[in-house]
C-alpha positions as CSV (number, residue, x, y, z in Angstrom):
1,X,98.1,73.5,90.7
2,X,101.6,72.5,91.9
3,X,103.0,75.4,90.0
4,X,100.7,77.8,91.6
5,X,101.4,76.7,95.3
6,X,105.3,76.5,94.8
7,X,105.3,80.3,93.8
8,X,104.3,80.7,97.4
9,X,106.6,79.0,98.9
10,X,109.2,81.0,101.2
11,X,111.9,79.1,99.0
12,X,110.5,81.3,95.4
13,X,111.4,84.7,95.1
14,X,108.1,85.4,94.1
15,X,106.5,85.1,97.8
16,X,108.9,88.0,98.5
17,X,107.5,90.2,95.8
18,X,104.1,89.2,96.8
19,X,104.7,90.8,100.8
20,X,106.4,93.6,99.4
21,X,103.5,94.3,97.0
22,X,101.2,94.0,100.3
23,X,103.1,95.7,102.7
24,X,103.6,99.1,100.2
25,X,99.5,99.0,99.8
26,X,98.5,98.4,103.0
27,X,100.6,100.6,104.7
28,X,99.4,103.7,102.0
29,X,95.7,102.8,102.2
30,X,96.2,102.9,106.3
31,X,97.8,105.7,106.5
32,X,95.5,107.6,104.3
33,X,92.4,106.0,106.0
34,X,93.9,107.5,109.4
35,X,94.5,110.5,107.6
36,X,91.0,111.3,106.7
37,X,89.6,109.6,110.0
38,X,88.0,106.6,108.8
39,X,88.2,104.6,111.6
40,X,85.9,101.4,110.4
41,X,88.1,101.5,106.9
42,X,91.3,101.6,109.0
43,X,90.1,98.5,111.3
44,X,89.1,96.4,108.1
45,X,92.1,97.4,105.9
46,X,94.4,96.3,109.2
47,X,92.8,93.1,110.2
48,X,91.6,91.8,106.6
49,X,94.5,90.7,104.4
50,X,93.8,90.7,100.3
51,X,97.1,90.7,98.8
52,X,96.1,94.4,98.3
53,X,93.0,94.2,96.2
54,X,90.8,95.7,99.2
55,X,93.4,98.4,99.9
56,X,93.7,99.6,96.2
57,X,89.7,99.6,95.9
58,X,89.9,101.7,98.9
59,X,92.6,104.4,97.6
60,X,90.8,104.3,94.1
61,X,87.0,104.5,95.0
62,X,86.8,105.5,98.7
63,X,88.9,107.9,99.6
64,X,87.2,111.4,100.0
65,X,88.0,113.8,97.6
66,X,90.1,117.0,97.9
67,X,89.2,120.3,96.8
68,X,92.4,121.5,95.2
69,X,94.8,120.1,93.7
70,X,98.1,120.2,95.7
């Protein structure tokens, strides 16, 4: 358990990783939600935080699809 909580520590490099990770999901699933005006996903992919788990559900599952291929 000690292992676990020093990986994210601001000290470990790993907890840098971890926010980058985040930040690169988040801000694709946002700006794809706003892109396809999806207000209610954009509002809960803003405020709720999953370490990218809820955004990457969103860009694989809930996105709407595109009739061509670009």
């Amino acid at each position: 358990m000690d292992t676990i909580i020093q990986l994210f520590h601001p000290s470990h490099p790993f907890f840098y990783v971890i926010i980058a990770w985040s930040l690169i999901w988040k801000g694709i699933a946002l700006w794809h939600a706003a892109r396809h005006q999806q207000l209610i996903w954009f509002i809960v992919l803003f405020i709720v935080n999953t370490v990218s788990i809820l955004e990457i559900i969103y860009l694989l599952f809930m996105k709407p699809k595109t009739k061509g291929a670009r």
